[in-house]
GUMIDREN-193474 format. One record per residue (C-alpha): x, y, z; residue in three letters. Coordinates in steps of 0.05 Angstrom, whole numbers, plus 5000, padded with zeros to 4 digits. Example, Ala and Ser with C-alpha at 12.3 -4.5 7.8 and 13.67 -1.06 7.14 Angstrom:
> px,py,pz,code
> 5246,4910,5156,ALA
> 5273,4979,5143,SER
//
This chain:
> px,py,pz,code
> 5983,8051,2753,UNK
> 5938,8039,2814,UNK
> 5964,7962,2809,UNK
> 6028,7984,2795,UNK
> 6032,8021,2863,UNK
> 5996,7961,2896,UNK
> 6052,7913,2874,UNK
> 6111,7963,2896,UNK
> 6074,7968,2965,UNK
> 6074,7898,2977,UNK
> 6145,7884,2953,UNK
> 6173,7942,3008,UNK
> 6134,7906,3064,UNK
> 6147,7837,3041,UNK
> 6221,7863,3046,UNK
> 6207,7887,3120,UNK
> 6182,7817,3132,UNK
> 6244,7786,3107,UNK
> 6292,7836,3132,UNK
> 6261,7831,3207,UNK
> 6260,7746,3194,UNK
> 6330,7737,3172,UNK
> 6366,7779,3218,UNK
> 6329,7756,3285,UNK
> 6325,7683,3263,UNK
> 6405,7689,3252,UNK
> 6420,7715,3318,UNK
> 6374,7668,3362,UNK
> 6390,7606,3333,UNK
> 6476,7618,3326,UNK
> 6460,7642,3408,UNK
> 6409,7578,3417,UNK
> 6458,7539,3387,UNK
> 6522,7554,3430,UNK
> 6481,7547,3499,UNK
> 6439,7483,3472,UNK
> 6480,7431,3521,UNK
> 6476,7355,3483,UNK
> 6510,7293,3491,UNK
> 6579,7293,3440,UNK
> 6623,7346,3429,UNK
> 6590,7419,3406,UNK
> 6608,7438,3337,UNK
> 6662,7484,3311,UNK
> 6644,7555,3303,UNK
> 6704,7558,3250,UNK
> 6672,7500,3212,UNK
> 6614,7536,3217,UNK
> 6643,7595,3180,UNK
> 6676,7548,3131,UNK
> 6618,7515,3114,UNK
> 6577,7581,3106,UNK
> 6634,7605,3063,UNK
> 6629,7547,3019,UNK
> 6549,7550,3014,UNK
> 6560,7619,2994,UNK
> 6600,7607,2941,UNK
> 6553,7549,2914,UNK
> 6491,7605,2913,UNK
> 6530,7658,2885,UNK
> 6554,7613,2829,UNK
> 6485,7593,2813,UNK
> 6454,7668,2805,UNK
> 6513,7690,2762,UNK
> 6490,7632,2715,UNK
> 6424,7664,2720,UNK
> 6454,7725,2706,UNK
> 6474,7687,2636,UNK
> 6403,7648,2632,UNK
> 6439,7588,2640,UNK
> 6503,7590,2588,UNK
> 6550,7549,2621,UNK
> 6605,7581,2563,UNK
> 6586,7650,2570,UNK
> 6597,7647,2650,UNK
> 6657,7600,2644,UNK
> 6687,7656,2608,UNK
> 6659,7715,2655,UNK
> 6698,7686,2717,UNK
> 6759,7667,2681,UNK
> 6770,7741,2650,UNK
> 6743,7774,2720,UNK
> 6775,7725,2768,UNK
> 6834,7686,2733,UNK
> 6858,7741,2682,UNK
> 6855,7803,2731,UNK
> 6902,7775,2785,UNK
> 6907,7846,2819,UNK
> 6832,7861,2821,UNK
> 6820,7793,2848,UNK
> 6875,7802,2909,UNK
> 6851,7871,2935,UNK
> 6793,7826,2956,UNK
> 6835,7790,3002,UNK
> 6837,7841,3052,UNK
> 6759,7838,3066,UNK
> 6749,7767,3061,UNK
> 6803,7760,3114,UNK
> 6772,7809,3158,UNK
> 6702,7782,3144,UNK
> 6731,7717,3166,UNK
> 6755,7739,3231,UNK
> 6688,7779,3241,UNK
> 6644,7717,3236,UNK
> 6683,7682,3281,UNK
> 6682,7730,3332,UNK
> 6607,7734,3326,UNK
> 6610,7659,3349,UNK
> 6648,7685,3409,UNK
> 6607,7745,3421,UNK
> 6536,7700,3425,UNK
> 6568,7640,3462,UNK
> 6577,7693,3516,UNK
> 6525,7741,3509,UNK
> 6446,7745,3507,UNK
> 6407,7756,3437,UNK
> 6388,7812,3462,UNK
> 6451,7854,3493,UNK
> 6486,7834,3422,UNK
> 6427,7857,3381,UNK
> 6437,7926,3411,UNK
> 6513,7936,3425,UNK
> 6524,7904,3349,UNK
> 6490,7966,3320,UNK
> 6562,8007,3341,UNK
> 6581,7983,3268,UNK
> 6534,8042,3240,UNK
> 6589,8088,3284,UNK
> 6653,8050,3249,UNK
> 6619,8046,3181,UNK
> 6610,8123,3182,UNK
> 6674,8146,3216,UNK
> 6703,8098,3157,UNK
> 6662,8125,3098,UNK
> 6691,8197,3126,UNK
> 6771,8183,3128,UNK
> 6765,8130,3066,UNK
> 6714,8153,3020,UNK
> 6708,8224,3041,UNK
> 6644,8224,3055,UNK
> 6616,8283,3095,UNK
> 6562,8278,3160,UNK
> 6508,8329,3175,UNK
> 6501,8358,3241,UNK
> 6434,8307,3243,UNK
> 6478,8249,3225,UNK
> 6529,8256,3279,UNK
> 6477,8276,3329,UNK
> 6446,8197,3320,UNK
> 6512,8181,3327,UNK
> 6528,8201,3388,UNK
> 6455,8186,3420,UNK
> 6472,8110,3391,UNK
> 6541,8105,3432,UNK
> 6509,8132,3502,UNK
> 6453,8086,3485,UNK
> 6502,8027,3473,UNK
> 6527,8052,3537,UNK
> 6470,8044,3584,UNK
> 6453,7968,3553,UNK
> 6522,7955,3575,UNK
> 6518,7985,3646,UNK
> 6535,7945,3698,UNK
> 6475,7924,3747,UNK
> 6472,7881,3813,UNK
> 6451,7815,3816,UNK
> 6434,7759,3868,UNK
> 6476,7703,3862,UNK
> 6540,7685,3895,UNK
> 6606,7715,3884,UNK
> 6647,7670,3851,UNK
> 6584,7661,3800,UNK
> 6590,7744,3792,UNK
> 6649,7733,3769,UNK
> 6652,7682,3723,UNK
> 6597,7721,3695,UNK
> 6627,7781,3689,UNK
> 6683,7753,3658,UNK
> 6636,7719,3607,UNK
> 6608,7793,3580,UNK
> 6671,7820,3583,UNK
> 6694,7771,3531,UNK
> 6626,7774,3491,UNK
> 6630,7855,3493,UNK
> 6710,7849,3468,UNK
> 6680,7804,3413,UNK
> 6625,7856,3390,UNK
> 6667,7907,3389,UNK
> 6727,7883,3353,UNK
> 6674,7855,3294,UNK
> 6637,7918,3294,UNK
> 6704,7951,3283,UNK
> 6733,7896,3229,UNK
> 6651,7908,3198,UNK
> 6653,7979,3188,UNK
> 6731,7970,3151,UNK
> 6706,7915,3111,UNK
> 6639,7940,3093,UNK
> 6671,8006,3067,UNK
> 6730,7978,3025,UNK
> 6684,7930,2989,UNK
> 6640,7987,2972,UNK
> 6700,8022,2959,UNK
> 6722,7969,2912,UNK
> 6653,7962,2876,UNK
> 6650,8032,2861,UNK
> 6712,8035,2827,UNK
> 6693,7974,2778,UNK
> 6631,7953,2747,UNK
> 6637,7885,2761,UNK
> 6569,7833,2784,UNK
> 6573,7848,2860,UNK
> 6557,7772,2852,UNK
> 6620,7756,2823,UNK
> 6655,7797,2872,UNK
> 6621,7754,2924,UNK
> 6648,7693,2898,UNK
> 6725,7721,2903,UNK
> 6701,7744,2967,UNK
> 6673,7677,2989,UNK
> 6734,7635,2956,UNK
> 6791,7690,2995,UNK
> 6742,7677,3058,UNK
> 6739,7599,3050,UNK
> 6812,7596,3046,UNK
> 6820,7640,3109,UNK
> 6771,7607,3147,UNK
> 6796,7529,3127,UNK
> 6873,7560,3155,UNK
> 6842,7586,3222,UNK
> 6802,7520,3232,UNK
> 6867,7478,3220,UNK
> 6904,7519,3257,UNK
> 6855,7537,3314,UNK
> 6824,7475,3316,UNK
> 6869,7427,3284,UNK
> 6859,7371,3335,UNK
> 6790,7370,3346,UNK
> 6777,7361,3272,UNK
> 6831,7300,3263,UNK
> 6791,7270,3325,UNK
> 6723,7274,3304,UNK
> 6716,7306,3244,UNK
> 6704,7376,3204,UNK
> 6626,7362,3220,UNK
> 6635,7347,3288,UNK
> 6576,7367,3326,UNK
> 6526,7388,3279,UNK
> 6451,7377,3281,UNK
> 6388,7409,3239,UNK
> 6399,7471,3282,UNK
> 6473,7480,3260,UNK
> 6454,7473,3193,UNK
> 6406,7532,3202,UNK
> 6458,7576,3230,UNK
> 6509,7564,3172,UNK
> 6450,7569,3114,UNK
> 6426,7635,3145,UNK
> 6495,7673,3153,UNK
> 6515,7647,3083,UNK
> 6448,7669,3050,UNK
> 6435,7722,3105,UNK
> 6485,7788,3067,UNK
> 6454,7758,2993,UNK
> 6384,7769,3017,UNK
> 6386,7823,3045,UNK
> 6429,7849,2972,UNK
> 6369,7837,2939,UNK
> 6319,7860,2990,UNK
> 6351,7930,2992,UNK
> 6333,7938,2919,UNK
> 6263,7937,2936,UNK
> 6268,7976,3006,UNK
> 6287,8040,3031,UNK
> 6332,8065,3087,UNK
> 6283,8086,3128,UNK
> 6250,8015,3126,UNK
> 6320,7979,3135,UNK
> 6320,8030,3195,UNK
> 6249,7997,3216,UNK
> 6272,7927,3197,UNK
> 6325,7926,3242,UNK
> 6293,7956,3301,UNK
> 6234,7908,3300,UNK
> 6289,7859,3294,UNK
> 6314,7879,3365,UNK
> 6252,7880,3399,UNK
> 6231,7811,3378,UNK
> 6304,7784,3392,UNK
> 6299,7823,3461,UNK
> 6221,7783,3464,UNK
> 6249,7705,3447,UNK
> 6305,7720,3491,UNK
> 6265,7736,3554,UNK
> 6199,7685,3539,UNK
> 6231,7626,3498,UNK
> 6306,7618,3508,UNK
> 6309,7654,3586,UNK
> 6381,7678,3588,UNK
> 6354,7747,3600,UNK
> 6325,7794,3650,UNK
> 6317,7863,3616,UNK
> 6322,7922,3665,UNK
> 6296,7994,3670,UNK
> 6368,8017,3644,UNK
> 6375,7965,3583,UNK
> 6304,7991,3564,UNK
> 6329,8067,3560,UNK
> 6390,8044,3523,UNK
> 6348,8002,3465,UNK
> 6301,8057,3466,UNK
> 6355,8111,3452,UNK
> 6392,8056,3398,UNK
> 6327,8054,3363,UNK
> 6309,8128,3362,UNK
> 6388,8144,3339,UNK
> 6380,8090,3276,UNK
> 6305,8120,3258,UNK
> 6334,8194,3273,UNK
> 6389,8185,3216,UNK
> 6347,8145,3173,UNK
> 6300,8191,3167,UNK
> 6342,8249,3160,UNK
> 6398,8224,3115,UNK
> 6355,8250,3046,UNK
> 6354,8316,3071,UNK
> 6439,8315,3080,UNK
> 6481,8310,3021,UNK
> 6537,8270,3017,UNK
> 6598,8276,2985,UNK
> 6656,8227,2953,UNK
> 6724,8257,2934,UNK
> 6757,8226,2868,UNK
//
């Protein structure tokens, strides 16, 4: 029992570990990567999504066949009766993938023109679209608590985002300015498209018993096709110049193994973790981004009011983790 206790201890804080790991290491190499300056042409954050999309789909594939212990007939059969034979099902995934498509893209656009750290914070705003979601599409119900950390997280989001002075010249202001303005739209809009997505999938998986794996994979093929459009059309020329691969390096390929792998670990992490240690996971996860950003990569100068901001985003995400058991929630049918 003792040993059995032992184990589960190590498993939660091993899932801290990997939690903190994946989603810092994601977010400072994709922001490394589109400031890195390097002879040739920078890659394509659409390929990028393409190429996760298709990775995805490859590791997805391979743990349904675990799923099966390896029966190439018995999963052959599973995706042709869940994916070829229930047409419907499959296209009511369609809506997601598109707007998971459009979200990782915009996260290319949102750290191409913002610091690891300022996105870190402001990117937690999804918590506020995935709840105001959950309440007008699954009619789910807040406590007093709940909305309280709500709140506390937007005027915290708030402050990060406050405008400061700097020295510099005016035209470089500017230009600046103009560069968070666009990162900020970008944030926004995917925290928005996040919270929509997030909720219909789990609206989706709730009404069918399906492998969530298997739902990945319509997910992933829906997204592919989505993402291979936008590149074509977005990008078109580029990629008849120089290639689909254009660009890419041993960082690249980090960036489009983590954001494919990045949602499927931390599927299987949750399993062994609790809210309140996500809660932990992710706040760590800001302080070390907020860390590498000022010491290794040096695109940022934190200030007295981005410090009260993090502090209150923090405090908000621990508040409602650690209060949610005590609120019940509830889902109309």
């Amino acid at each position: 029992m003792v040993l059995s206790m032992s184990y589960s201890s190590r498993l939660k804080y091993m899932s801290l570990g990997v939690l903190v790991l994946q989603t810092t290491s994601l977010v400072l190499t994709m922001r490394y990567s589109r400031t890195l300056k390097e002879d040739g042409p920078r890659y394509l954050a659409s390929s990028a999504v393409v190429s996760a999309e298709m990775l995805k789909i490859l590791a997805c594939t391979l743990l349904v066949f675990m799923e099966n212990n390896l029966n190439v007939r018995a999963v052959n059969q599973l995706l042709k009766e869940e994916i070829v034979n229930k047409p419907v099902e499959t296209m009511k995934l369609a809506i997601p993938a598109g707007i998971y498509t459009l979200q990782n893209n915009l996260l290319y656009v949102a750290l191409s023109n913002l610091d690891a750290a300022t996105y870190q914070v402001t990117y937690q705003l999804k918590i506020l679209t995935t709840a105001l979601f959950s309440v007008s599409m699954l009619g789910r119900r807040l406590g007093f608590y709940q909305w309280l950390s709500l709140l506390l997280l937007m005027a915290g989001v708030t402050l990060v985002q406050w405008p400061t002075e700097s020295e510099g010249d005016s035209e470089q202001k500017i230009l600046s300015a103009g560069s968070q303005f666009v990162g900020l739209m970008a944030v926004l809009m995917a925290c928005v498209s996040s919270g929509f997505a997030g909720v219909y999938f789990e609206k989706i998986l709730k009404e069918t018993k399906q492998s969530v794996w298997v739902r990945n994979i319509q997910l992933g093929l829906f997204g592919f096709m989505f993402g291979f459009v936008g590149m074509i059309m977005f990008d078109g020329q580029s990629v008849r110049q120089s290639g689909m691969f254009q660009g890419y390096n041993i960082i690249t390929c980090t960036v489009v193994v983590l954001q494919a792998l990045g949602g499927l670990v931390i599927a299987v992490v949750i399993k062994y973790a609790d809210n309140i240690l996500k809660g932990f996971a992710t706040s760590l996860s800001i302080i070390v981004s907020t860390l590498i950003s000022y010491f290794l990569l040096e695109d940022f100068n934190p200030t007295g009011v981005f410090f009260i901001g993090t502090v209150m985003v923090i405090d908000a995400f621990l508040y409602s983790c650690e209060r949610k058991p005590a609120i019940g929630s509830t889902i109309k049918v």
